[in-house]
N, C-alpha and C positions, 0 to 999 in steps of 0.2 A: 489454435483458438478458432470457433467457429462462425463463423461470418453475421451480419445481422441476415443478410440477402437468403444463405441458406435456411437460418430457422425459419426465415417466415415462409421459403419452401414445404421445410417438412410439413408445419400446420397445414398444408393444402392438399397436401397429396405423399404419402412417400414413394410413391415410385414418381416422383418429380425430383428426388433429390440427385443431387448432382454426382453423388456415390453410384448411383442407381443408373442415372444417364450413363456415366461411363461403362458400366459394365454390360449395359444394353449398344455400346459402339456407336452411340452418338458423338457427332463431329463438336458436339455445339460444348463450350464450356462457360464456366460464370464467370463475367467480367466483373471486378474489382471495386468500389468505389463509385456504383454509378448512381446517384443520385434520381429520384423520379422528376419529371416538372413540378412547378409550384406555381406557374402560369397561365398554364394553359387554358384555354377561357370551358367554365362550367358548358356549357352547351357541347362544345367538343366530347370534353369527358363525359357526358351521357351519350354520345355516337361510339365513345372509345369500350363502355364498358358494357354496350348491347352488342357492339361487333365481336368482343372477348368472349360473351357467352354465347355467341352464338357459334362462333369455333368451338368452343368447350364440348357443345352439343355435338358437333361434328363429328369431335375425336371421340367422343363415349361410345358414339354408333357405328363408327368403324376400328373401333377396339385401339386406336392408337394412341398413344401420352401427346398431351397436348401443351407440357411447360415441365422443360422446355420440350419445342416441339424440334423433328427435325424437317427439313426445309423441301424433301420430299410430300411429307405431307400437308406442309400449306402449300405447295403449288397443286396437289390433288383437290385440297380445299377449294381454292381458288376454280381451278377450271371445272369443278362439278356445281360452281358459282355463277361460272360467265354469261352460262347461258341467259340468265333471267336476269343480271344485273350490271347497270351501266358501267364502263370504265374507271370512273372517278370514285363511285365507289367502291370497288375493286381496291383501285390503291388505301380508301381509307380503311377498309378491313385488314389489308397489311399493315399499315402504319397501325393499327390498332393493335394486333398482333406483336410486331416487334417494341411499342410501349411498353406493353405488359412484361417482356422478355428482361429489357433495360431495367425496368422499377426494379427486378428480384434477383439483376445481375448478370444476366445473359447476354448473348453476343444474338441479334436478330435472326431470324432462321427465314435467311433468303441468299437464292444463289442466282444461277443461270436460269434454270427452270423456271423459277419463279417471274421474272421477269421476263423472258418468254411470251408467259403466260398473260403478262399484263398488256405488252407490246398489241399479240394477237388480239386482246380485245378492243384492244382502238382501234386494230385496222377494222376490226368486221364490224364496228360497231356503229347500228342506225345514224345518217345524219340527222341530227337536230333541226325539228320542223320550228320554223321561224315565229318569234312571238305573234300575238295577235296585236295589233296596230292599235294605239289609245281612242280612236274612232270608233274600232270594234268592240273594246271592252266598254267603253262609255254605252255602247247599243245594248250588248247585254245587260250592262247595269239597270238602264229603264225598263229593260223589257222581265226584269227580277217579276215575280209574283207577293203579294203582300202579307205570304205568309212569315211566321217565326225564320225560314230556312233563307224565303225568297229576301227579306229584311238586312240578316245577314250578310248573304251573297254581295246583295246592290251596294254596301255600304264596301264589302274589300275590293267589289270590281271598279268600280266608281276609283278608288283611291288608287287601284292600279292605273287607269285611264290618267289620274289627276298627276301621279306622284315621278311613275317611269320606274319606282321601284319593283326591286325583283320579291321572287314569292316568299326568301327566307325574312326580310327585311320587313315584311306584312305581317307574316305572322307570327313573328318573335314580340310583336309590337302587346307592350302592357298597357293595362289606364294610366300608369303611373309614367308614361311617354306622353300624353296628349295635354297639350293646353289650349283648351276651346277659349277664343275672346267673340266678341260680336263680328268681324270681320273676316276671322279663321280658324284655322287650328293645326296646332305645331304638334308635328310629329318626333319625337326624338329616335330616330333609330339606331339599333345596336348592329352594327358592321353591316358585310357585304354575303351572300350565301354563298359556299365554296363548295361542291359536288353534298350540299344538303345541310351541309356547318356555317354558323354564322358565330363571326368571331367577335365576341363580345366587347374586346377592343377599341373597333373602330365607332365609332359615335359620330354621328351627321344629327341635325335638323335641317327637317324638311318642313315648308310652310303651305297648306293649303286653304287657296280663297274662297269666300263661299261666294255662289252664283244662283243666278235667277234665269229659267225656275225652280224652283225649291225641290221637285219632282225629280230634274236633275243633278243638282249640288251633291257630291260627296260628304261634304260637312252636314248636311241638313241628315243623309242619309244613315253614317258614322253615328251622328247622335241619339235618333231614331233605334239604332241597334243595340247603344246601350242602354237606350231607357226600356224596351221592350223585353231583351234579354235578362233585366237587373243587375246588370254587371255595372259593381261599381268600384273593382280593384281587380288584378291580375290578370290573366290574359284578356284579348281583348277579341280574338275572333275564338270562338268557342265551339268543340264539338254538338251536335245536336240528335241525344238518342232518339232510339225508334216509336220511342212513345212522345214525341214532342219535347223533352225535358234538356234545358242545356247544363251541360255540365263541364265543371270545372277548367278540364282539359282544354288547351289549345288546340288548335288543326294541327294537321302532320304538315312537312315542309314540302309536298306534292298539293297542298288541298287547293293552290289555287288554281295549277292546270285542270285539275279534275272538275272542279266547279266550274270554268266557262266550257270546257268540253262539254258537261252535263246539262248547261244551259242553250248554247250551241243544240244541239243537238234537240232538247223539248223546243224550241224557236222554229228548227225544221221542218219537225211533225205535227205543229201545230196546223 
């Protein structure tokens, strides 16, 4: 009888099937019974299923099968990767990879090489230049300009200054986290960012007071941004296209180093 794990193989590919693998001399066989998560926090599983396609793409263009894969070529994957990308993420594209492998029965396709491969990029890889100090980012925040962008800006660097929170924890943040009273406004946040994932899991409130000057406050600023931007559900810090228009999208989970760098930086040449 034939497996569920195999048919939903063949739908994907036939030379993915496991008949197929073997007679191409792959080591890798399909594990039995293996269940996918049913846990895993939504946030993750959209890192898990942009890292899969983008192996997908990998093996198209270097003609190789990519599910299952063999463990040659994700260590190939990986180090024609390293260059341009942090360690942590590294691992989560594995970890991405060998999900995909489990959900359709597979034994993960990593060996010595591959790990290797990860080793080496910790060792070479950049130290980590040190946050900027809530002193700093409080400066940036005032010195925001009072455009759409500059509004924006002052209102996450402000709450960075206020909060101590990290960049994933900012911008995971919805409307539907905040409760503004006359005194503050509570943030609920959803977990801690781990190499760019935030696990939806961990749930904190965090309470920010409002201060005087108004010019200063984070809260005065936060609210400013939503009544300017219209935003009055889901995300909460918002792309902003090149025509002035904010749209939907949240920032990526980089946008807030990018933004005091950006700001940093016009403050210098000013």
């Amino acid at each position: 009888m034939r497996t569920e794990a195999a048919e939903k193989t063949d739908s994907l590919d036939p030379s993915a099937r496991p008949e197929a693998a073997a007679a191409s001399g792959s080591a890798l066989e399909p594990v039995a019974g293996v269940e996918p998560s049913r846990s895993r926090a939504a946030t993750t599983r959209r890192y898990y299923a942009a890292d899969w396609a983008a192996f997908q793409a990998w093996c198209r263009a270097e003609a190789c099968q990519a599910l299952p894969a063999a463990a040659v070529s994700v260590a190939a994957y990986l180090e024609a990767d390293a260059a341009k990308r942090r360690p942590g993420t590294l691992r989560r594209r594995l970890a991405a990879i060998g999900d995909k492998h489990h959900q359709l029965g597979y034994a993960a396709p990593e060996d010595a090489a591959v790990r290797n491969i990860l080793c080496q990029a910790r060792r070479h890889a950049a130290p980590n230049a040190p946050p900027p100090s809530a002193a700093w980012l409080a400066g940036m925040a005032a010195a925001c300009p009072g455009d759409l962008a500059g509004t924006r800006d002052r209102a996450l660097l402000g709450l960075a200054a206020a909060t101590g929170l990290g960049r994933g924890a900012l911008i995971a943040l919805d409307v539907e986290d905040l409760r503004f009273d006359a005194a503050s406004v509570a943030l609920r946040t959803r977990g801690r960012a781990v190499d760019a994932v935030v696990d939806d899991a961990l749930v904190d409130t965090v309470t920010v007071t409002r201060r005087l000057p108004v010019t200063a406050c984070p809260v005065h600023a936060l609210a400013d941004w939503l009544l300017v931007s219209d935003t009055g559900f889901g995300p909460v810090f918002r792309k902003i296209d090149r025509w002035g228009n904010v749209e939907h999208r949240r920032l990526g989970t980089d946008a807030l180093r990018r933004i005091w760098q950006r700001r940093a930086l016009s403050a210098n040449q000013a």
